[in-house]
C-alpha positions in Angstrom: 257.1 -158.9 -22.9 259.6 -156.6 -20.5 258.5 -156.5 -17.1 258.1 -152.3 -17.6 255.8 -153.0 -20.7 253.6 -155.2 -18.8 253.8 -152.6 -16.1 252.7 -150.1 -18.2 249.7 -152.1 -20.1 248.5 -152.8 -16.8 248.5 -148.9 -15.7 246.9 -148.0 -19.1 243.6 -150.4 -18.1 243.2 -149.1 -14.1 242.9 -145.6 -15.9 239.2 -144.8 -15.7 237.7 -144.5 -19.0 235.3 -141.1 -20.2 231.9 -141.8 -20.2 230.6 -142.8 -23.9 228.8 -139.5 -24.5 231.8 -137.2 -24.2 233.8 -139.8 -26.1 232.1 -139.2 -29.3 233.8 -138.0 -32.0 233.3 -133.8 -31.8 230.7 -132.4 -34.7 232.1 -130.0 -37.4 229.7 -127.4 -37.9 231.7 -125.7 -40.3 229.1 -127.0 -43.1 226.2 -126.4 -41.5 226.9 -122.5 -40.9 225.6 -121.6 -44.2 222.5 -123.4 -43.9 221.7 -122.3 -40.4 222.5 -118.3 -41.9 220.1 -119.1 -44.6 217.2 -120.5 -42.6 217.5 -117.3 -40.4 217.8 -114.6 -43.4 214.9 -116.3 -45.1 212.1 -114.9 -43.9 213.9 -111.1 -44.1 214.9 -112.2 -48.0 211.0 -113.6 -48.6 209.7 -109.9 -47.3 211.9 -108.1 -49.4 211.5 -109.9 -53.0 207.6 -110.0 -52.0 207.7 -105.8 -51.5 209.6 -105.4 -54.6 207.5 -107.8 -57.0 204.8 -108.8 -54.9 202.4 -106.4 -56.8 203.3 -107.1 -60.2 202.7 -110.5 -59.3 199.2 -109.8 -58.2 198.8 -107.6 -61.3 199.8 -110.7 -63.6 196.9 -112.8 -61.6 194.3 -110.6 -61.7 195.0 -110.3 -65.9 195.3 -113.7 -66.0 191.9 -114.5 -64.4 190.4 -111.5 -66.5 191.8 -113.0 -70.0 190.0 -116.3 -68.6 186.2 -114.5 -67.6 186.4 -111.9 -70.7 186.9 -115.0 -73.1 184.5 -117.1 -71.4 181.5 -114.7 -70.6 177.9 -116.1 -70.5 175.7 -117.1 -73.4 173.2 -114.7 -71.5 175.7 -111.8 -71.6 174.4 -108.3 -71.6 175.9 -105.3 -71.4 173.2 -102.3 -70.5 173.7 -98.7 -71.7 173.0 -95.5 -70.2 170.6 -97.2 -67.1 170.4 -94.0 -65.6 168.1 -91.9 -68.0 164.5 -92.6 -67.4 161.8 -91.4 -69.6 158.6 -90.1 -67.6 155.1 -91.1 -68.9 151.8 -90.6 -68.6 150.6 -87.9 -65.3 154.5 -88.1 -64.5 155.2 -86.2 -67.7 153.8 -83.0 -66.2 157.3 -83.2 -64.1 159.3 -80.8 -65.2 161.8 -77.9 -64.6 163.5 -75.6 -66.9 166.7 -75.2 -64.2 169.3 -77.6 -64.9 171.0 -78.8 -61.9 174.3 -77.8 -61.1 177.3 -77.8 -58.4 176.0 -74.2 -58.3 172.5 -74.6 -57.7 172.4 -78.7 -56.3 172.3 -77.8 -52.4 168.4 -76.2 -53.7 167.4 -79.5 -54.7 163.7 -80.7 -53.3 161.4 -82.8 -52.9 159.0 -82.0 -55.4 156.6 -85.3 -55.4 156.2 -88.7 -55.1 154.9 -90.9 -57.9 154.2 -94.5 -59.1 157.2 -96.4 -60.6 155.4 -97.5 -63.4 155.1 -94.0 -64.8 158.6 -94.1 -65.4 160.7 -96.5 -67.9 163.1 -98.0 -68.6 164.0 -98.2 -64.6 166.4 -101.5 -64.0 167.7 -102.5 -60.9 171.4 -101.9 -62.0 172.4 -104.1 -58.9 171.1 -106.9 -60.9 172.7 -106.1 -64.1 175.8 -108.4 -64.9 177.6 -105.6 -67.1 177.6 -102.2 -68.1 178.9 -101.2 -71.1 181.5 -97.8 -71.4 179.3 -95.2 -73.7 181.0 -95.7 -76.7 181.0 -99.3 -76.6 185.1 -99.6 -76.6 184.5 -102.0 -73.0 182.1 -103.4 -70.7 182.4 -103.8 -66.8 181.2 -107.2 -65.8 180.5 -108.0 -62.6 180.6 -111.6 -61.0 179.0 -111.8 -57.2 180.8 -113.8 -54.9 178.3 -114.6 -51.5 180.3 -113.9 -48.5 183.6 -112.6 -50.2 183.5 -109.9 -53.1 182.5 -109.0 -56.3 185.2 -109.1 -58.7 184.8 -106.8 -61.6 186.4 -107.5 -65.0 187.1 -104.5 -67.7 185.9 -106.9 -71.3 186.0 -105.6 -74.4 183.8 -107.2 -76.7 186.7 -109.1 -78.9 187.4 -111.1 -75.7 190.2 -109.1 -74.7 190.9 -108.1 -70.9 191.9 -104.4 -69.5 191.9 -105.7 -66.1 190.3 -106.4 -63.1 188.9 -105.7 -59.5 187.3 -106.0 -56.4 184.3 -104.6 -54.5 182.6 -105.5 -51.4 180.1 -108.5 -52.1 177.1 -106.2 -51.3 178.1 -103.6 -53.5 176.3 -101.2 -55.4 176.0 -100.5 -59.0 178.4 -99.5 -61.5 177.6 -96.1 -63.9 179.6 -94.1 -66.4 179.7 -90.6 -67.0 177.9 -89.1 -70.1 181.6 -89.6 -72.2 182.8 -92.4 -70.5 185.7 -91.0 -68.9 184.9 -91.8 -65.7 183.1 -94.6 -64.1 182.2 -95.4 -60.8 181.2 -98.3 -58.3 179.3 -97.8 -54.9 181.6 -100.5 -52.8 178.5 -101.4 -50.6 178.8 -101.6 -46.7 182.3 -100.2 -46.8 181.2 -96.4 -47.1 182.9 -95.6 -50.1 182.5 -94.7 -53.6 185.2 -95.6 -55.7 185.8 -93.6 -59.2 187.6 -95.0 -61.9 189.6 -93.3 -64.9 187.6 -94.3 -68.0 190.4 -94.1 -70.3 192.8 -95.4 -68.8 191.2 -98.0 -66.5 192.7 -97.6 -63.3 191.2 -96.2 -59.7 191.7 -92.1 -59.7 189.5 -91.5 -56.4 187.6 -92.8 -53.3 184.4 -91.3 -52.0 184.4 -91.9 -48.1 181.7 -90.7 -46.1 182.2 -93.1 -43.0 182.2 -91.5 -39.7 184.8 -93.0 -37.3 185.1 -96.1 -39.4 181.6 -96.9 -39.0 179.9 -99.2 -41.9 177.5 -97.0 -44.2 175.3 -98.8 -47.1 175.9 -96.8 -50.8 172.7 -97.9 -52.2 173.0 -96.3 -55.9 175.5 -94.4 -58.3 175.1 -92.4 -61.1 176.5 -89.3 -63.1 174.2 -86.2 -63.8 174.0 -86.7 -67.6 174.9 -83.4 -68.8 176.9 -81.3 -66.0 180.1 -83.2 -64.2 178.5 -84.3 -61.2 178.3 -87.7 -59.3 175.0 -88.2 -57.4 175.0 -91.7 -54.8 172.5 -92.2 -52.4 173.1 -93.7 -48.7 171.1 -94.0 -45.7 168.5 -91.2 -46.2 170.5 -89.2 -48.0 171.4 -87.9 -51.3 175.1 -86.7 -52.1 176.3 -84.6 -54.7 180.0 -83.9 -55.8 182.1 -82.2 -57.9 183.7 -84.9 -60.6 186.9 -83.7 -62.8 190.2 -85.6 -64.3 192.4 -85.3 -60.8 191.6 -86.5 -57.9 191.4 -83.0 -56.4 188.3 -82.2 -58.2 186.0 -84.5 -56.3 184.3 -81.8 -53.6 181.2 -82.3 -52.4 178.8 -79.6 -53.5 175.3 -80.6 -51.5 173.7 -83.5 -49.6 170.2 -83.6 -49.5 168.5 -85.7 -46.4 165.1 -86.6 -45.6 164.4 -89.0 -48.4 164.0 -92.9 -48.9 167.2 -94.5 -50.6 167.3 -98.0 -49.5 166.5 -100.3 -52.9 166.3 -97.3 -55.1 168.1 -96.2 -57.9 169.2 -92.9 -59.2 167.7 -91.6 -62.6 167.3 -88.5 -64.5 165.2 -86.8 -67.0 167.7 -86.4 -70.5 168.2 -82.8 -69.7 169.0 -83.4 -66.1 167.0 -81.1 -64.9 164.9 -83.8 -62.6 166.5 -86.7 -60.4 164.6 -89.7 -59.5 164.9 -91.8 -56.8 163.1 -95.1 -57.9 162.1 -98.5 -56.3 162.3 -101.1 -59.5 162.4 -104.2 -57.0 159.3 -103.9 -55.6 157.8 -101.1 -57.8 156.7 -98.7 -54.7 156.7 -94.9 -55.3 159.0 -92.6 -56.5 160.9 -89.5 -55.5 161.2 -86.5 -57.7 163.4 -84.2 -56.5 163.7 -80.8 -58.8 165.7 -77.4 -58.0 163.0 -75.3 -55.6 163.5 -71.8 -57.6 161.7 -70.0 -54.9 165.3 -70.7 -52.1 
């Protein structure tokens, strides 16, 4: 070896060295941009798909679980008709009226009497009945209580098949139809509301709120006047009347009647609807008859 080789060997080892950190080799992100872009546009991407979709996907797993109950219903199944007409016997027959009551006349509604439960049948706690059926039999609502969650409703129609499904509070009330079935509705318990369903085609047309700032109110009972287009549902001492129609416009509340005892009892009528009940079938204490006062 030359004497300036061995020069320059030994000049190349005194240089100091890098530490071994910064004489790693350099890291090429150039193939981890796309996977850092996609990990931050996730999220946006996951909101967007779930807006678009995410309520057709609900819609397919409420079916699906409806195809499952309506095929599967109870040996015990039952589906009541027409709960809300009550025929009066014995001393109670001498309760009548020859004014049927209207959205015209309903805010002249009054106590007329109290009697004994018994003197009027059929009365059925409808909160206790597992299905009610439409009035021409083309469906049944059946209702499946869930303690501490909901009650999911599903629309069965008596070949098994499923029009769909849905859900109420788990304290809610009963579920009634109107005289032709085009209308039914469901009192959703503590939330205040009163939730009125298109018949025909089996999907929600209106809600009934009478909250006050929010505030939980109890709907204890539902039902349809059978001969004029009214809803009647009873909450917290009082009795409510509205208007009923096929838009959601035509739900007005025409009276509300206070004063009375509605917790555990269930609306009724006479057939010609000229008398309204308010009964007590769970523990068979009195009744309230309540009749348009033609003297107001």
């Amino acid at each position: 070896m030359t004497e300036q080789a061995e020069n320059n060997q030994q000049s190349n080892n005194d240089t100091p060295k890098p530490p071994l950190a910064e004489r790693r080799a350099p890291v090429n992100m150039d193939g981890c941009a796309p996977w850092i872009a996609g990990i931050i546009l996730a999220p946006a991407i996951f909101c967007i798909l779930f807006a678009l979709f995410g309520s057709t996907i609900r819609q397919n797993l409420a079916q699906t679980e409806a195809n499952a109950r309506c095929n599967n219903l109870p040996t015990n199944y039952d589906a009541v008709e027409n709960v809300t007409i009550f025929t009066a016997r014995d001393s109670a027959e001498a309760i009548t009226s020859d004014t049927v009551i209207t959205a015209e006349n309903a805010e002249q509604l009054s106590l007329n009497t109290r009697i004994a439960t018994t003197e009027i049948t059929p009365v059925r706690d409808r909160g206790l009945v597992e299905a009610v059926a439409h009035p021409q039999g083309e469906y049944a609502v059946y209702g499946i209580y869930q303690p501490l969650l909901a009650t999911r409703f599903f629309i069965c129609e008596d070949n098994g098949d499923a029009r769909g499904a849905f859900t109420a509070d788990e304290t809610t009330g009963n579920v009634a139809f109107n005289p032709d079935g085009s209308l039914f509705a469901v009192g959703d318990g503590e939330f205040g509301r009163v939730v009125v369903f298109d018949g025909i085609e089996v999907e929600r047309l209106h809600v009934v709120d009478i909250r006050f700032d929010n505030e939980p109110r109890l709907i204890d009972s539902v039902a349809f006047h059978p001969t004029e287009p009214l809803l009647f549902f009873a909450s917290e001492s009082a009795l409510f009347i509205y208007s009923t129609g096929a838009t959601p416009d035509a739900f007005t509340q025409v009276a509300r009647i206070d004063s009375l005892t509605t917790a555990n009892r269930e609306i009724g009528f006479n057939p010609d609807g000229t008398v309204v009940y308010l009964a007590d079938p769970e523990t068979g204490g009195q009744t309230q008859v309540l009749t348009i006062n033609e003297t107001n």
